[in-house]
Phi, psi and omega in degrees: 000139138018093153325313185280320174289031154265008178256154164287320171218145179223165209246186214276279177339296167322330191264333180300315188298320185286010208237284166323276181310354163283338171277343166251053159035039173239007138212170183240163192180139151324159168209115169225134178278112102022308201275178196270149151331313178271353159288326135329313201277324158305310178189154180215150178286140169235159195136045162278143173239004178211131083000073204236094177287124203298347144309334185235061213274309189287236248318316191241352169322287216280332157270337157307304180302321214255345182251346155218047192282339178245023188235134155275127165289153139228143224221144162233161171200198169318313215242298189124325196290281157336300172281355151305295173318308189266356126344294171282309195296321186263325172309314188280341187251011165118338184274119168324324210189093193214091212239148190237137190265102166324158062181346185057170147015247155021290194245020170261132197273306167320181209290145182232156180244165211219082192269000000 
């Protein structure tokens, strides 16, 4: 496995790697953006595979666990802050592998989409 997918949190650079290297299939992972729709909606990094807004946290947590309990997650957002949180929260419940991308959007240098 990944070096960096073996951390708990990881920086913008990091994520740019694992995003690349995931575009040649040499590791997998989940990528879910944290923010609200209209903040989405401004720019998302890419290569995200969800949209999960964190107000609407009770509604898709239990299916977000049970559809990637054998999978690495890594959760992003504006910051870092929010997906830290909901982080910890998918951690107390039991998911194996749940890594939070630090500085969020915000410090990321890679490619963003703009719809």
């Amino acid at each position: 496995m990944n070096k960096i997918l073996q951390k708990e949190v990881i920086n913008s650079k990091e994520l740019e790697e694992l995003l690349a290297k995931r575009n040649e299939s040499k590791v997998d992972f989940i990528l879910i953006d944290v923010r609200e729709s209209s903040e989405y909606n401004r720019g998302y990094i890419q290569g995200v595979d969800e949209l999960r807004p964190t107000s609407m946290f009770e509604h898709w947590a239990s299916e977000v666990l049970e559809m990637s309990k054998d999978k690495t997650m890594i959760l992003t957002c504006r910051t870092g802050n929010r997906s830290g949180m909901l982080q910890n929260i998918f951690k107390r419940h039991g998911h194996p592998r749940v890594i939070n991308h630090m500085g969020g959007i915000l410090s990321y240098n890679g490619k963003i989409v703009t719809p």
